[in-house]
C-alpha positions as CSV (number, residue, x, y, z in Angstrom):
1,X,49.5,-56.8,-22.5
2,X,49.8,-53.3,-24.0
3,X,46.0,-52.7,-25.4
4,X,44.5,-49.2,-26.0
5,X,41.0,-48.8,-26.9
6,X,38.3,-46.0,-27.6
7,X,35.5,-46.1,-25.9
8,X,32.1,-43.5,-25.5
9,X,29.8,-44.2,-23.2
10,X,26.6,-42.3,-22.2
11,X,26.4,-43.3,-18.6
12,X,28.2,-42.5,-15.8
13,X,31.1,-45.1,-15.6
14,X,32.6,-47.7,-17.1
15,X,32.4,-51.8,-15.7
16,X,34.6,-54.4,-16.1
17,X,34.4,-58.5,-15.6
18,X,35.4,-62.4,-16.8
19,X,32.0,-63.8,-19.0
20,X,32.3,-66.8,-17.3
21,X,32.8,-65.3,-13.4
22,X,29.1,-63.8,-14.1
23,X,27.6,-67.0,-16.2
24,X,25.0,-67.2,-13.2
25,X,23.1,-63.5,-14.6
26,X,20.5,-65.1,-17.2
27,X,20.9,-63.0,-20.7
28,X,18.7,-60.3,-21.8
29,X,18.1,-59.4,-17.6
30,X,17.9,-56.1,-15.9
31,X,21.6,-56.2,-14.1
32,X,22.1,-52.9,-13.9
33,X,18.6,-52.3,-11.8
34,X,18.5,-55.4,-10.3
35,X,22.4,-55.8,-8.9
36,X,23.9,-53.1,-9.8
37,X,22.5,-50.0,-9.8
38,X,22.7,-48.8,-5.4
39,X,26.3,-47.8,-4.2
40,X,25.8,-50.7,-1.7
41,X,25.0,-52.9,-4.8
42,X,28.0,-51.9,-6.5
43,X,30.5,-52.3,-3.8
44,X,29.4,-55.7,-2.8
45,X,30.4,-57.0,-6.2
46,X,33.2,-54.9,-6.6
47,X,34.3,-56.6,-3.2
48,X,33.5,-60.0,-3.8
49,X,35.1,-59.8,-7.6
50,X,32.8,-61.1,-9.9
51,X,32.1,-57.5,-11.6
52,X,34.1,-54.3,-11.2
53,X,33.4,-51.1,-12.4
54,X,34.5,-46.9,-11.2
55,X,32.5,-43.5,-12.3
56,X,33.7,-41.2,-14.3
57,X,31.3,-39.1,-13.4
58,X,30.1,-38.1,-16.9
59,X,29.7,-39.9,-20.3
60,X,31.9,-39.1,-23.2
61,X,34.7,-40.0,-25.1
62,X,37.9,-42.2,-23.2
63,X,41.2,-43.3,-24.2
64,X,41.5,-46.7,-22.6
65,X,44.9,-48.2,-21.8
66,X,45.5,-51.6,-20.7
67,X,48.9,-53.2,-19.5
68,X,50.2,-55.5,-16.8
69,X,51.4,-55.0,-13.6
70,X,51.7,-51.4,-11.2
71,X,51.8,-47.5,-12.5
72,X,54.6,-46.3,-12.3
73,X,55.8,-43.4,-10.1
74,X,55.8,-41.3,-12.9
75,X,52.3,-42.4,-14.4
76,X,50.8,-41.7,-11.0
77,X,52.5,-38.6,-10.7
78,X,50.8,-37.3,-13.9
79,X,47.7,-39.1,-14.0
80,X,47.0,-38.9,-9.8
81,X,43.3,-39.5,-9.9
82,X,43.0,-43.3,-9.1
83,X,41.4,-46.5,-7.5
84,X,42.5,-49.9,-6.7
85,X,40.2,-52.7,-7.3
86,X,39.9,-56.4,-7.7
87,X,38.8,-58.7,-9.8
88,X,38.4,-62.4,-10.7
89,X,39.1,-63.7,-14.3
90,X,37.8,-66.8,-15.7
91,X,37.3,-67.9,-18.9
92,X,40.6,-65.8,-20.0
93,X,39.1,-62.7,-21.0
94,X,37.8,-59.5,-19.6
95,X,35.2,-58.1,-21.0
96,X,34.0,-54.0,-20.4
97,X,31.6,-51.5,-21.8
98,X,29.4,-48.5,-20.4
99,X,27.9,-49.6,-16.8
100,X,24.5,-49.1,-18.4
101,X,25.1,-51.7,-20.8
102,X,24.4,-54.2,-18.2
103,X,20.2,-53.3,-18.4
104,X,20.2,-55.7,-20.7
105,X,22.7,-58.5,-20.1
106,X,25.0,-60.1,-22.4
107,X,28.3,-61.4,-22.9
108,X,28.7,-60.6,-26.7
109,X,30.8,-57.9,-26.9
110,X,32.6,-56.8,-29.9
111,X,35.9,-57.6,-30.2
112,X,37.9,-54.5,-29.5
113,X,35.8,-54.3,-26.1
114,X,37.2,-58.0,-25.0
115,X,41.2,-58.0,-23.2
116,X,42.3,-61.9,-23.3
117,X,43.7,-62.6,-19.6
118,X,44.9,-65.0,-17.8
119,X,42.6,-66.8,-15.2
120,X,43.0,-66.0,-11.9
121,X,42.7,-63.0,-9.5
122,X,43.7,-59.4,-10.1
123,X,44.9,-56.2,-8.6
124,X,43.8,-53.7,-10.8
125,X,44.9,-50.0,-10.7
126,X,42.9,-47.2,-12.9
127,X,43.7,-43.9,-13.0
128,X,43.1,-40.8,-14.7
129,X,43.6,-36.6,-15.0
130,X,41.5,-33.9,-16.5
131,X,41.5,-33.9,-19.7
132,X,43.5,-30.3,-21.2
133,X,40.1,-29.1,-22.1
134,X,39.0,-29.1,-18.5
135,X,36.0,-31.3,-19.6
136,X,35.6,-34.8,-18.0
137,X,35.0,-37.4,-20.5
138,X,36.3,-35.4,-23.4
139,X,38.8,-38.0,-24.6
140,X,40.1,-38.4,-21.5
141,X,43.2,-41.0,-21.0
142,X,42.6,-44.0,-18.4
143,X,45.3,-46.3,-17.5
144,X,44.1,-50.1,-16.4
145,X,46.8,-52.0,-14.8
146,X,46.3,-55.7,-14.2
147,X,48.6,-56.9,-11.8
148,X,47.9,-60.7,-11.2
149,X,47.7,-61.7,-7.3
150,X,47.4,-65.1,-5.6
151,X,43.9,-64.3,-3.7
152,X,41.2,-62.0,-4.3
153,X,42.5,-58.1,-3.0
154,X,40.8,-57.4,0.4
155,X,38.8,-53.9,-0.9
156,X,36.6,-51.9,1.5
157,X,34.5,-50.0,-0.9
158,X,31.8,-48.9,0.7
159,X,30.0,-47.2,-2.2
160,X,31.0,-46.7,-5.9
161,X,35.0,-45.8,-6.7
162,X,35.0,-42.4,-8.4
163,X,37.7,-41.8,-10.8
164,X,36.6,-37.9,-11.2
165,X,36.9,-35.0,-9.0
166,X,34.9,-31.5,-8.4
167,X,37.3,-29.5,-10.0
């Protein structure tokens, strides 16, 4: 998988998950508020699998890039901002949009927001820089590696990953 996508968002991160991992939410619901809006919330599912997702810590424009297996050294080196998470793929897609998206659940995404995927479990490895215009969000590059595993990845997330810092 080599995919790169554009995304803007207006809220504060950006979630990821399989259709068919989260059939049980009922469409049209109030995910966000109801499951995932608390830090604790968040982590749970990260955690357990069934939904990921990591802050950007503003809206904006971002340069999404998907692809299979680790980061390089070099990658990491010049994109050092990252987060390991896990996630559970069903269905054989992977579906993401802006975290406040899920308000009002559904599973029909357009296209270009949908990655086809194997089923199974995945280490996933996202990371990120400042943009060169010091602004976060403002077409900022994000690399998503999908490295498939043979069990969920034991995370400790405790609150929400944050792939942003104060500078």
């Amino acid at each position: 998988m080599n995919k790169t996508v554009n995304l803007t968002i207006d809220g504060l991160g950006i979630a990821l998950f399989s259709a068919k991992t989260m059939d049980y939410v009922e469409p049209g619901s109030d995910f966000f508020t109801n499951e995932f809006e608390a830090p604790q919330q968040i982590a749970e599912h990260i955690r357990k699998g069934d939904i990921t997702a990591f802050c950007t810590g503003t809206g904006g424009d971002f340069c999404l890039h998907f692809l299979t297996g680790q980061p390089t050294a070099d990658v990491m080196e010049q994109f050092p901002i990252s987060a390991r998470l896990g996630l559970d793929v069903q269905g054989g897609s992977v579906q993401f949009c802006d975290i406040y998206w899920t308000s009002r659940w559904t599973t029909n995404f357009p296209q270009d927001q949908v990655i086809p995927l194997e089923d199974g479990f995945y280490s996933i490895t996202v990371c990120t820089r400042m943009p060169e215009s010091g602004y976060w969000g403002d077409n900022q590059t994000i690399y998503i590696y999908f490295e498939k595993v043979d069990k969920m990845p034991e995370l400790t997330w405790r609150g929400v990953p944050y792939l942003c810092t104060d500078e």
